[in-house]
VEXLUMNU-845133 format. One record per residue (C-alpha): z, x, y; chain; residue in three letters. Coordinates in nm, 4 decimals, padded with zeros to 6 digits. Example, Ala and Ser with C-alpha at 12.3 -4.5 7.8 and 13.67 -1.06 7.14 Angstrom:
# residues 2
00.7800/01.2300/-00.4500/A/Ala
00.7140/01.3670/-00.1060/A/Ser
# end
This chain:
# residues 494
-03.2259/01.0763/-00.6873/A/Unk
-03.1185/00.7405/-00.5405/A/Unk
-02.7773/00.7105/-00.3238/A/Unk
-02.6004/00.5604/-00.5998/A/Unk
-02.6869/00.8592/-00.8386/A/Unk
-02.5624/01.0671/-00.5272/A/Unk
-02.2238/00.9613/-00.5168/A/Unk
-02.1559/00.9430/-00.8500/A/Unk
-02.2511/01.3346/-00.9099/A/Unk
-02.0661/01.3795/-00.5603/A/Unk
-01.7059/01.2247/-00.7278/A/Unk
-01.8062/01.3945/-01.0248/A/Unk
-01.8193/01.7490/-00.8438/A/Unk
-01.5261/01.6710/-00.5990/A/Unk
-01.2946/01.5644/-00.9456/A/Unk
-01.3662/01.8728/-01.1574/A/Unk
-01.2514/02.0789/-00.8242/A/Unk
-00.8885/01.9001/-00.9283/A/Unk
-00.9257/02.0478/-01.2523/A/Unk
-00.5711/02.2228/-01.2534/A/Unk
-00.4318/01.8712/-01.1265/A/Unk
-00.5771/01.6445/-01.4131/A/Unk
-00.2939/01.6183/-01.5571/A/Unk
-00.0581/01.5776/-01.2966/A/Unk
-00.3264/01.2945/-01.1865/A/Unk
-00.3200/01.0929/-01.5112/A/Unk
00.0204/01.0638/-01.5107/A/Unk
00.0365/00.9124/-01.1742/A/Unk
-00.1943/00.6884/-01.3114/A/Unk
00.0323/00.6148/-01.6353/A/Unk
00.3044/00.5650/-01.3730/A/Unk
00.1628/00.3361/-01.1518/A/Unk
00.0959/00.1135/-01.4809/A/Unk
00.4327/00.1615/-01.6238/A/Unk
00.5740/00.0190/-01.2455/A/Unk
00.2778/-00.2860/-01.2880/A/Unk
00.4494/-00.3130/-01.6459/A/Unk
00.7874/-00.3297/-01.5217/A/Unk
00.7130/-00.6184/-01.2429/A/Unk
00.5722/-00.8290/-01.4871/A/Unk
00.8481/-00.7757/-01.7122/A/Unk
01.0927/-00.9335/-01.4913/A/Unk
00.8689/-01.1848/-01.3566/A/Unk
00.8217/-01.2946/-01.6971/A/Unk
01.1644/-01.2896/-01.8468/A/Unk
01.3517/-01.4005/-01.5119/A/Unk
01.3245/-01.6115/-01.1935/A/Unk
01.2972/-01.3892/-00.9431/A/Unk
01.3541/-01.6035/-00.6764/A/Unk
01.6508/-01.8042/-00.6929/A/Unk
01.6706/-01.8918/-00.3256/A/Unk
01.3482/-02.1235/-00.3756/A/Unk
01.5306/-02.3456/-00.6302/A/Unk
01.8216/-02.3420/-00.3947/A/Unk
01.6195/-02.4828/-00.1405/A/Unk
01.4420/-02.7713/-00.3368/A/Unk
01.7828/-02.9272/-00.4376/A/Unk
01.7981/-03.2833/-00.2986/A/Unk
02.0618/-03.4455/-00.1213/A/Unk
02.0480/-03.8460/-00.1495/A/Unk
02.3325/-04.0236/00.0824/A/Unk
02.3294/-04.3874/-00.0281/A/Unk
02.6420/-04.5080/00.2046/A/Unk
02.9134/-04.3766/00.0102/A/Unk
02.7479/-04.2378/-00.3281/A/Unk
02.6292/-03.9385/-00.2631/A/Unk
02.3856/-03.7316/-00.4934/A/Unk
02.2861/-03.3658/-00.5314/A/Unk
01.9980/-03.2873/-00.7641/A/Unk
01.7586/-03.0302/-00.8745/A/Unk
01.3912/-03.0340/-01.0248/A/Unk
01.5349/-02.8871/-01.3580/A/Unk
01.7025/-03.1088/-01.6094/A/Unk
02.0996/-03.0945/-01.6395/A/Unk
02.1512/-02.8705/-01.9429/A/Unk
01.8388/-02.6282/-01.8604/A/Unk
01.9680/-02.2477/-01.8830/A/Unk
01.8175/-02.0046/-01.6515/A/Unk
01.7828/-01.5945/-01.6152/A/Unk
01.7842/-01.5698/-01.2305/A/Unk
01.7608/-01.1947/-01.0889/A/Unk
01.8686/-01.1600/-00.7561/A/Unk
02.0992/-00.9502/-00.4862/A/Unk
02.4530/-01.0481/-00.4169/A/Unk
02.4487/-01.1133/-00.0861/A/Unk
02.8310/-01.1362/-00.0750/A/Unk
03.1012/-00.8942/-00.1894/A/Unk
03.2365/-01.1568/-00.4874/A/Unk
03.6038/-01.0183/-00.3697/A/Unk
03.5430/-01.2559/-00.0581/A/Unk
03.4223/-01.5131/-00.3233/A/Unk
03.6930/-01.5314/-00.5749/A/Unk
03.8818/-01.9255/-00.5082/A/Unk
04.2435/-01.8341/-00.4535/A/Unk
04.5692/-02.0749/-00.3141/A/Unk
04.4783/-01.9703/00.0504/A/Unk
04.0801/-01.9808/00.0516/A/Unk
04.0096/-02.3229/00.0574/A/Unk
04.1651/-02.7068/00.0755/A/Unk
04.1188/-02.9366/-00.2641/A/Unk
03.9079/-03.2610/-00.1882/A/Unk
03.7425/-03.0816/00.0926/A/Unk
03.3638/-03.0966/00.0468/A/Unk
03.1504/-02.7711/00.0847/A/Unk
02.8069/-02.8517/00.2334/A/Unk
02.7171/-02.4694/00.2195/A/Unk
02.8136/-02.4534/-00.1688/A/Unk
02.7339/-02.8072/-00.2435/A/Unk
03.0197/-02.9057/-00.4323/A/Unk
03.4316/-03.0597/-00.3658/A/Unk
03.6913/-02.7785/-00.3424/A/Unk
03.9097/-02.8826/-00.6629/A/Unk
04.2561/-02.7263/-00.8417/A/Unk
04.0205/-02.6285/-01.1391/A/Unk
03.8350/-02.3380/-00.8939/A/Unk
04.1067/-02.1339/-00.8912/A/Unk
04.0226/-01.7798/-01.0633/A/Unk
03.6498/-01.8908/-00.9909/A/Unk
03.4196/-01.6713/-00.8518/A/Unk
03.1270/-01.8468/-00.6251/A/Unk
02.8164/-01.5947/-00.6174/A/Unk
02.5633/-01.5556/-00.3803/A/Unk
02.2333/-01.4782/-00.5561/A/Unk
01.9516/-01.4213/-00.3171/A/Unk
02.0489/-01.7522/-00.1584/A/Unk
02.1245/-01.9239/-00.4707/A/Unk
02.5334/-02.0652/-00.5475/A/Unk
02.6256/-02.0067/-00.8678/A/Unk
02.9754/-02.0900/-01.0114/A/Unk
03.1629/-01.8394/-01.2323/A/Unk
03.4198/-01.8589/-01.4647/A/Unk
03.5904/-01.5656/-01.4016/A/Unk
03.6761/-01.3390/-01.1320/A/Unk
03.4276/-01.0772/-01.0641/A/Unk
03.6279/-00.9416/-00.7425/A/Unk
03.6263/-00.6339/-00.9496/A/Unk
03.3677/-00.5861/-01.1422/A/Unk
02.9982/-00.6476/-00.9162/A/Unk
02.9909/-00.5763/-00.5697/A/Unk
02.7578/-00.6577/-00.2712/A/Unk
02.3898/-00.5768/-00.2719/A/Unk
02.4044/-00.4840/-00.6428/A/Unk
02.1222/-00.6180/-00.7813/A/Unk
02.1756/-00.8334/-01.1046/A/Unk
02.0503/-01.0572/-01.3549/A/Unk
02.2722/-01.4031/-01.4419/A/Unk
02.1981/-01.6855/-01.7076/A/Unk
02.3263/-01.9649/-01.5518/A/Unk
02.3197/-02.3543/-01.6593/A/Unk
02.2488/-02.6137/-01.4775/A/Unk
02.5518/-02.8843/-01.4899/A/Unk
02.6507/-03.2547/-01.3411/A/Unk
02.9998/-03.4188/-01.2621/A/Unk
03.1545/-03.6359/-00.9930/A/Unk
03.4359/-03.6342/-00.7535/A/Unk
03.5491/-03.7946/-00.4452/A/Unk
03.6086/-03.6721/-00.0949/A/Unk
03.7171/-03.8047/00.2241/A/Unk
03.4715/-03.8138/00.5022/A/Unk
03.6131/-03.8983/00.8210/A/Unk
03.8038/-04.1794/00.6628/A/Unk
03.5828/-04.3018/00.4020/A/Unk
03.5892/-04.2301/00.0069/A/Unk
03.2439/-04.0974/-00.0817/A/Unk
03.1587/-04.0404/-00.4478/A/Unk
02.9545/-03.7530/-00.5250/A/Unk
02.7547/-03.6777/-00.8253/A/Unk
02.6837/-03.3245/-00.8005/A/Unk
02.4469/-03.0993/-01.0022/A/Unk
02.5122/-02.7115/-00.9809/A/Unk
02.4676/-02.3510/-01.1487/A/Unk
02.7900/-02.2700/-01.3761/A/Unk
02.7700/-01.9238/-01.5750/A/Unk
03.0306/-01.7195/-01.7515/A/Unk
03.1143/-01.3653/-01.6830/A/Unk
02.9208/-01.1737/-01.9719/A/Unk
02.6096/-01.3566/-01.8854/A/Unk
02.5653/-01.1444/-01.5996/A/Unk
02.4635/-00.7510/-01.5739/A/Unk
02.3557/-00.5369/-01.4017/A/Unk
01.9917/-00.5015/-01.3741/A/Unk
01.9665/-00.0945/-01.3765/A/Unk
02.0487/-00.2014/-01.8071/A/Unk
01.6763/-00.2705/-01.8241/A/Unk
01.5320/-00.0527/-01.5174/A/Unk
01.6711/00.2849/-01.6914/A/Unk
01.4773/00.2454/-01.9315/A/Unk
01.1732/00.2088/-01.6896/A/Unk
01.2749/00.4185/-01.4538/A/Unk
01.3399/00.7166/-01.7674/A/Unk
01.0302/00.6579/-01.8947/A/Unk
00.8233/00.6983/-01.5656/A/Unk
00.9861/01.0555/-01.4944/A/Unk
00.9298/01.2211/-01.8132/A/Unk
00.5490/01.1099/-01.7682/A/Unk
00.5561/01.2524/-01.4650/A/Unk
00.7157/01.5724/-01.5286/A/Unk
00.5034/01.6209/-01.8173/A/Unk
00.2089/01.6113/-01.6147/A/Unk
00.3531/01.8367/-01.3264/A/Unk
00.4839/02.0722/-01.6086/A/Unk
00.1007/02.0802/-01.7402/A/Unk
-00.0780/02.1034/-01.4046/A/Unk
00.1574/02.4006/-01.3089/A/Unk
00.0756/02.5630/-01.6155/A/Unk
-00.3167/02.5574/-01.5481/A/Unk
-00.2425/02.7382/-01.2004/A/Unk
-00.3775/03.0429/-01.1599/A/Unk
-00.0835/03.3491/-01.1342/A/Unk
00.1304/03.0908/-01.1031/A/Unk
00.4456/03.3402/-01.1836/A/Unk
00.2707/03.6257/-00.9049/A/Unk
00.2130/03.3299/-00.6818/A/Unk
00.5821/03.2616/-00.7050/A/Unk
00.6777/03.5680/-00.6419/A/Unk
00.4934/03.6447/-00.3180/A/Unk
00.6330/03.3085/-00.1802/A/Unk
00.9815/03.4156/-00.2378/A/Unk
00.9384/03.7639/-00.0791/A/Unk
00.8249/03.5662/00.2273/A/Unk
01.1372/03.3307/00.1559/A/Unk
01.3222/03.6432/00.1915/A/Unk
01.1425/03.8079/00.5126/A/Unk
01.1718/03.4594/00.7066/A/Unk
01.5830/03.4727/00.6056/A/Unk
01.6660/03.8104/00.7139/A/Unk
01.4489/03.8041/01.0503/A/Unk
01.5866/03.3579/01.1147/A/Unk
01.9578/03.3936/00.9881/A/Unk
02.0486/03.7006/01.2324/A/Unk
01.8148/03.5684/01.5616/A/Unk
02.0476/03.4714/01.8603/A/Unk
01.8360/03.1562/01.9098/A/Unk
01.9938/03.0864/01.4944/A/Unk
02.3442/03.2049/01.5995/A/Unk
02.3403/02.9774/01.9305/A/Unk
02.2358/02.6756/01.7226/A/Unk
02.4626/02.7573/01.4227/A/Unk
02.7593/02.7518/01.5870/A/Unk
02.6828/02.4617/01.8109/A/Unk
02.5923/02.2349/01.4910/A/Unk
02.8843/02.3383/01.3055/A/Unk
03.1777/02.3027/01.5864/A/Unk
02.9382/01.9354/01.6711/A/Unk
02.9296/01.8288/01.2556/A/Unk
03.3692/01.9409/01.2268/A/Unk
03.4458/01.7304/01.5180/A/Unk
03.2493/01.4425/01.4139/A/Unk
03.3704/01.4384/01.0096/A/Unk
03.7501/01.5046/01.1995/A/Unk
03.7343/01.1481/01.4494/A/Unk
03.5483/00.9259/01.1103/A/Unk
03.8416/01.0433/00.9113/A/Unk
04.0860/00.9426/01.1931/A/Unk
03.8781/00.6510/01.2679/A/Unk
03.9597/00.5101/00.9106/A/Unk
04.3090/00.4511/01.0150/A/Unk
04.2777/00.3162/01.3245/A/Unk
04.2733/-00.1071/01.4618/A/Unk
04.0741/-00.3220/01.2230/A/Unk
03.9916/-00.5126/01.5446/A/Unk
03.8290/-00.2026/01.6983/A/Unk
03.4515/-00.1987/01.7574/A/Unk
03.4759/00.2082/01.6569/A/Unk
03.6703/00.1232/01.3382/A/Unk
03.5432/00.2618/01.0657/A/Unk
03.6009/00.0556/00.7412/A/Unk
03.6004/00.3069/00.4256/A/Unk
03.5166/00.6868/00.3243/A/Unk
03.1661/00.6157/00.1956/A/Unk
03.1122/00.4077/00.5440/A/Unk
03.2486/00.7202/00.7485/A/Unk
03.0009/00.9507/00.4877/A/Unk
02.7125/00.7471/00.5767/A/Unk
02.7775/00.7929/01.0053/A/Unk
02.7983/01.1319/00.9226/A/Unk
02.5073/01.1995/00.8348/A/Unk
02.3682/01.0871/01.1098/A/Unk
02.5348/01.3183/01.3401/A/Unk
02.4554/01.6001/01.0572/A/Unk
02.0499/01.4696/01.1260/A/Unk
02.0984/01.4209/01.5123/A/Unk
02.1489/01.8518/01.5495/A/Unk
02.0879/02.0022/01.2430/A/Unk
01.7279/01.8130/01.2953/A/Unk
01.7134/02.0095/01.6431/A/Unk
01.7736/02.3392/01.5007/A/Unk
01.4896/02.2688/01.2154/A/Unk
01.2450/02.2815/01.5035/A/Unk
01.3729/02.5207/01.6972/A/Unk
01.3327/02.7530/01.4123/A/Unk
01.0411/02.7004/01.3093/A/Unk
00.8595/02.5891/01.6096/A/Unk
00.6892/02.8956/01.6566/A/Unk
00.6380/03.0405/01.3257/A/Unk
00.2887/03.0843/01.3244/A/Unk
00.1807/03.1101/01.7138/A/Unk
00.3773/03.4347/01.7412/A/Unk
00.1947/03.5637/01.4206/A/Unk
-00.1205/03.4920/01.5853/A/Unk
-00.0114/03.6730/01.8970/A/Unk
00.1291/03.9802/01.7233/A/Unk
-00.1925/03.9701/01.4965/A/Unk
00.0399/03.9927/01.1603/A/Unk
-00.1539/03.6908/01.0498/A/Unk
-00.4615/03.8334/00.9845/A/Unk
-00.2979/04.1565/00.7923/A/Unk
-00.1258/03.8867/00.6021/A/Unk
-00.4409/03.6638/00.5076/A/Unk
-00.6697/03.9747/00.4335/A/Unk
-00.4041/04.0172/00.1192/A/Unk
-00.4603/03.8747/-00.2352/A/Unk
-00.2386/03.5744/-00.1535/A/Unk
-00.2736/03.2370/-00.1631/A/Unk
-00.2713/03.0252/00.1756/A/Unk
-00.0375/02.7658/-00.0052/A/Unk
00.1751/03.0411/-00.0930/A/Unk
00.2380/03.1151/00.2627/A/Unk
00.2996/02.8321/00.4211/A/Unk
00.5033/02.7496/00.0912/A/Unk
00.7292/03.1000/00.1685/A/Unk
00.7607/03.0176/00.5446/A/Unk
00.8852/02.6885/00.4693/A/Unk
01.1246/02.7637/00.2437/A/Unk
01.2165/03.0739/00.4246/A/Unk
01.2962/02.8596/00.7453/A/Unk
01.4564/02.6233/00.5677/A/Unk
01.7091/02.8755/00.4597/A/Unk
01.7758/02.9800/00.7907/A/Unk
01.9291/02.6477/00.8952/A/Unk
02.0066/02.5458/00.5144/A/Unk
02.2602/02.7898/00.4822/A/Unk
02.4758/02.7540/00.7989/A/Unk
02.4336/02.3585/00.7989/A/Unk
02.5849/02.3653/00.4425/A/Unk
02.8874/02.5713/00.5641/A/Unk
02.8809/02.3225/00.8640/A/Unk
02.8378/01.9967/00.6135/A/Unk
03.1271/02.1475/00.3780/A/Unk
03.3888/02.2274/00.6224/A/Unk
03.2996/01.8552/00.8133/A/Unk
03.3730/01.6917/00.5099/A/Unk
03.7003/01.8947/00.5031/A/Unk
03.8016/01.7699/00.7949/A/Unk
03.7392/01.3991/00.7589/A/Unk
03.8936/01.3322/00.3936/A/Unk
04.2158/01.5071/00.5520/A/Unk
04.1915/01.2900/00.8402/A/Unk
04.1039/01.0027/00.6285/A/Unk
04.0329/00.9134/00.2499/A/Unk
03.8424/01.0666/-00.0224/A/Unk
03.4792/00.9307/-00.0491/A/Unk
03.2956/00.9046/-00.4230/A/Unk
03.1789/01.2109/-00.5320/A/Unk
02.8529/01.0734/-00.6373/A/Unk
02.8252/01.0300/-00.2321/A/Unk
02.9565/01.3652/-00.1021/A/Unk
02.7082/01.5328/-00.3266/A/Unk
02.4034/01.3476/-00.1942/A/Unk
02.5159/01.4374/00.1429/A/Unk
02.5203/01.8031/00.0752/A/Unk
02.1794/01.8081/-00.1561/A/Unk
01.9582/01.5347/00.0517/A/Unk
02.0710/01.7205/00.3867/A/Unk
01.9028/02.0497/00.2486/A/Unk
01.5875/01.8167/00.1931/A/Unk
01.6006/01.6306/00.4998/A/Unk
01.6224/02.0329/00.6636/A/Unk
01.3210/02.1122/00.4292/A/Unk
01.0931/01.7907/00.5379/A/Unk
01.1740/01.8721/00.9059/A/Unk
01.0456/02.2265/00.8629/A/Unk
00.7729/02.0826/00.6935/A/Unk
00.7077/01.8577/00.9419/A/Unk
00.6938/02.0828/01.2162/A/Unk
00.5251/02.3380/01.0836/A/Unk
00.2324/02.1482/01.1136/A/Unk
00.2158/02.1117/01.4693/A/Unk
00.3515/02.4843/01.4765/A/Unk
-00.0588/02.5450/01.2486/A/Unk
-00.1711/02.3072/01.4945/A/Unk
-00.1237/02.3573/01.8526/A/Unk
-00.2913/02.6080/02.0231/A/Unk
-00.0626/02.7477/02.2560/A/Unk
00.3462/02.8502/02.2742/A/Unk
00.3783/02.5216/02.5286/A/Unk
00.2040/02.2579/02.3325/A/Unk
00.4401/02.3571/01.9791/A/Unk
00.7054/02.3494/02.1911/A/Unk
00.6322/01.9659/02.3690/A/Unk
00.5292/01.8815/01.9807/A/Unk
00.8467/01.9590/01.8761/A/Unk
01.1205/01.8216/02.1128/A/Unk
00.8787/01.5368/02.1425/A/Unk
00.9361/01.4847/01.7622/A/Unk
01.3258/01.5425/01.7810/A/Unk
01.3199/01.2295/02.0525/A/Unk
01.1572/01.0016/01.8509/A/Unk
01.3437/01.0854/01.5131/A/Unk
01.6890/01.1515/01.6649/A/Unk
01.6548/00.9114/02.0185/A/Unk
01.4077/00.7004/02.0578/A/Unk
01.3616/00.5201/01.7181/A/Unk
01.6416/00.2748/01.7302/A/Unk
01.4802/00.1589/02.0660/A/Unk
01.1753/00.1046/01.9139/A/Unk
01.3505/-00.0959/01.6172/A/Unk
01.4865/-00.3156/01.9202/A/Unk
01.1597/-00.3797/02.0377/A/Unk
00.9726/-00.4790/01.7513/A/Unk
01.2454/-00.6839/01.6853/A/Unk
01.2035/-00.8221/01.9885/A/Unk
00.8382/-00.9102/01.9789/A/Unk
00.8799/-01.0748/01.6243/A/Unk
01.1382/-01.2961/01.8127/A/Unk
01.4880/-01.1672/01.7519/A/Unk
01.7302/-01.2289/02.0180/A/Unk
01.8551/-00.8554/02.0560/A/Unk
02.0540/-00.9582/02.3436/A/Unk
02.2628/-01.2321/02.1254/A/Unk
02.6143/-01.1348/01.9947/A/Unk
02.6177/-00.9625/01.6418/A/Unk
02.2241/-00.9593/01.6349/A/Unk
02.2700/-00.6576/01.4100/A/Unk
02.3870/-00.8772/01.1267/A/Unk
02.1124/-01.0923/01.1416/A/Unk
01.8803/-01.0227/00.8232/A/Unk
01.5786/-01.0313/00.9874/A/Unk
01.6690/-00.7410/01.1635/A/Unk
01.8215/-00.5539/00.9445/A/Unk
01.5207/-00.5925/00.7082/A/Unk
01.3148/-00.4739/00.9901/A/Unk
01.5786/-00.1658/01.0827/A/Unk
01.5567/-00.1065/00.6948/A/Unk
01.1859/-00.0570/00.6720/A/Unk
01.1464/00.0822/00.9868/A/Unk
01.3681/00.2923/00.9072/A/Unk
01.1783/00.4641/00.5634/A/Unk
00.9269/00.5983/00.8555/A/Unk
01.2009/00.8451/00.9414/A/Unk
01.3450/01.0799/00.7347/A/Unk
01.6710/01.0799/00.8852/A/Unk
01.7604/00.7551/00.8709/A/Unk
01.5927/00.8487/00.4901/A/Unk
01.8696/01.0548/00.4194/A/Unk
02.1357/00.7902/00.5566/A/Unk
01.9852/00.5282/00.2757/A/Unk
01.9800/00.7781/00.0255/A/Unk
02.3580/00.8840/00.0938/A/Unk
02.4528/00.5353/00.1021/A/Unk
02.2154/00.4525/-00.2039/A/Unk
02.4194/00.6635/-00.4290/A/Unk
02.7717/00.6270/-00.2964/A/Unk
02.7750/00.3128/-00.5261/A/Unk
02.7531/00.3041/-00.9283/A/Unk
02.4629/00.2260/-00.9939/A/Unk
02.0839/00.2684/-00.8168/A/Unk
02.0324/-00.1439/-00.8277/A/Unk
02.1419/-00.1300/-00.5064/A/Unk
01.8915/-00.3476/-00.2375/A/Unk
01.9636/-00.2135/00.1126/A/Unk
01.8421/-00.4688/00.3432/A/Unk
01.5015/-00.5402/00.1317/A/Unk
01.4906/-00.2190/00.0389/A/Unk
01.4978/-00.1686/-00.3235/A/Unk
01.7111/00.1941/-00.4320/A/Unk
01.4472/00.3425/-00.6018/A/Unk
01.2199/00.2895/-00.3385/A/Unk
01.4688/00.5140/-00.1139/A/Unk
01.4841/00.7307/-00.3886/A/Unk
01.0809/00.8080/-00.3628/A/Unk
01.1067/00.8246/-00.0091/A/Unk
01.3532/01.0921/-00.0114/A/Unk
01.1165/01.2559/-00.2426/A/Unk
00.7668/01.2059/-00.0599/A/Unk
00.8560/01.2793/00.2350/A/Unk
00.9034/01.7000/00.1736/A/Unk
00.5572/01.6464/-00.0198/A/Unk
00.3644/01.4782/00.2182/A/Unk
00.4607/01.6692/00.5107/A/Unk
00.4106/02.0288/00.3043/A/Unk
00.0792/01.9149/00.2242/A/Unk
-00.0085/01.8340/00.5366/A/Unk
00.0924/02.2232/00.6648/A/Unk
-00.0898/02.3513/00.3666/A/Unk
-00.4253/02.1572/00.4242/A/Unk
-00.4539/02.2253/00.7822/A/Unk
-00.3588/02.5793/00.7685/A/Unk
-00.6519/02.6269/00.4937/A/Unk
-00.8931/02.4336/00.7847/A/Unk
-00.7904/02.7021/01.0442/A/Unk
-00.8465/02.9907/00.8328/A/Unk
-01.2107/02.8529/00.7494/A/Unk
-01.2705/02.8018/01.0768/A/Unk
# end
């Protein structure tokens, strides 16, 4: 048998072992085409990037005629999809916003009477004039799709004393040419999920006992509860987290109505939601390790382990049961924490969406769960009480301390000036902070609050598109459980 013939009876073994996960495979498979599917749809039906043709326009100054052209003919119509990089409330042309027969060179055009009520959007770099004000109907970083047409006129300006004629070319587009591009993604998007539910649902159902299987992990749900929720290391870390998440949700509701001008202002309710969570990751993170940090070392030292193993039980189903079990422990008092937090800041300040204050509630229970997760497999992994222990806080540093220093330094060797005022706003680092940032699952659960505290999920935070957060938030839990699960199964081999 030759090496080729070898590997192909090897994949062919090592695939029918995933028998119960066909299914489940496939239809990852059948996703990842549908996504293919879905790029080239938009590729193919729209310019996707609208800053490019921005940046080829020509500027000709010929003494005092000035010209402003593109590569596309005056009358062409175009489908751009893009992210407004401006809030169009701050683009809408009003009496006090701008001087007539002033000339724009960031907009490329001559302020004139006939903008007012005009809306100048901000496409992914590209200008394109409105006619009609959109101050309430798009808002910044909603991702959209525009037909816009490409048209010519002249005007006159003064520049420093002389009369220079300009024959301009720009975008113009009218207000029901433009939507939202989550109208097309649903559809996608809908699609994707039932094909992958319908492979889950059929996987699950070729599991052996699944419904037993269940069972048993709940019972050990139940046993890591009732021995977590009443241990004084729980109580000492409840209360601490709770008094810690009131007082915070209290000063963001105050903060709302403090000085504009201060550098702790904070500007809305969904802004003060989003800080929140932070603090709500910066302790409740903490106690998700200090519950669970020694799970399995003190089974191994009170030998339980080994009366639990030599039982007609699965080892996913226990590591399955402790994690849930743990997560319960700090699940429950963090949402009594979370609630009465949120109390406190919409009566110090205003009401957030609701869409928003129930993604802080449901994606801080999964943040808990990925935590446990997490740690739980340095609790399977470490060999003694002292190395879980260093594992652990060393994990809560990085996560909770150390991570916006290391944003600041890769920043830093890419060549952003972090010392340079309002380097935060600069998009280079904030599309560095944003990717960064889907390495941790606390600032995760930040992007996924502030994901769906707007309308719609075609929402692009930084370069990071919403359902990308979206399969973050859900990835994470998954990765990190089968992590635990995989390396327990190694130990008990070995």
């Amino acid at each position: 048998m030759g090496l080729k013939d070898k590997y192909i009876l090897k994949s062919k073994d090592s695939w029918n072992k995933k028998k119960t996960w066909h299914p489940l495979i496939m239809s990852l498979v059948l996703v990842i085409s549908l996504a293919i599917i879905h790029k080239a749809y938009w590729v193919s039906t729209t310019e996707t990037n609208p800053d490019e043709i921005w940046g080829n326009k020509q500027i000709t100054k010929n003494g005092n005629n000035w010209t402003i052209d593109f590569e596309e003919e005056v009358g062409d119509s175009i489908t751009f999809k893009g992210i407004l990089r401006t809030a169009p409330k701050f683009e809408v042309y009003r009496n006090d916003t701008f001087v007539p027969g002033k000339y724009s060179e960031g907009e490329a055009l001559v302020y004139s009477e006939d903008l007012y009520g005009k809306t100048m959007l901000n496409v992914s770099g590209i200008r394109i004039l409105v006619n009609d004000d959109l101050s309430k109907q798009f808002f910044v970083s909603e991702i959209i799709t525009i037909k816009a047409t490409l048209v010519s006129n002249v005007s006159t300006f003064d520049n420093n004393g002389e009369i220079i004629t300009l024959v301009r070319e720009g975008w113009v587009a009218e207000a029901e040419d433009i939507n939202l591009s989550s109208s097309k993604d649903n559809y996608f998007f809908t699609a994707e999920l039932l094909i992958f539910f319908t492979g889950l649902y059929l996987s699950l159902k070729r599991v052996t006992n699944l419904r037993e299987q269940t069972g048993l992990v709940w019972h050990l749900a139940k046993f890591e509860l009732k021995q977590g929720i009443k241990s004084p290391r729980m109580i000492v870390l409840g209360v601490i987290f709770t008094l810690f998440i009131i007082g915070m949700g209290w000063l963001l509701g105050d903060l709302q109505n403090g000085d504009p001008e201060s550098a702790f202002f904070v500007q809305n309710a969904n802004g003060a939601l989003q800080q929140l969570c932070f603090f709500v990751f910066f302790v409740v993170s903490l106690a998700a390790i200090g519950v669970s940090v020694d799970s399995f070392h003190k089974e191994r030292q009170a030998n339980t382990l080994n009366i639990l193993l030599a039982k007609p039980i699965n080892r996913e189903t226990i590591v399955i049961g402790k994690a849930v079990g743990l997560s319960l422990v700090v699940g429950i008092p963090a949402l009594v924490a979370q609630i009465l937090g949120l109390m406190f800041m919409i009566n110090a300040g205003d009401f957030p969406s609701l869409s928003g204050i129930i993604a802080f509630i449901v994606c801080g229970q999964i943040m808990i769960f990925t935590l446990v997760c997490f740690q739980l497999c340095f609790a399977i992994a470490a060999r003694s009480g002292t190395d879980v222990v260093m594992y652990g806080l060393g994990m809560w540093l990085l996560f909770a301390v150390v991570w916006n220093l290391l944003i600041y330094a890769i920043s830093f060797a890419l060549g952003i000036d972090v010392t340079a005022d309002d380097f935060e706003n600069d998009p280079k680092f904030q599309s560095i902070a944003s990717h960064m940032g889907m390495l941790n699952p606390g600032y995760v659960y930040q992007f996924a609050v502030g994901l769906l505290t707007h309308r719609t999920l075609a929402i692009d935070l930084e370069g990071i598109p919403g359902w990308l957060i979206l399969l973050a938030l859900v990835l994470w839990p998954i990765t990190c459980l089968r992590t635990a699960t995989k390396l327990f199964k190694r130990e008990v081999r070995g």
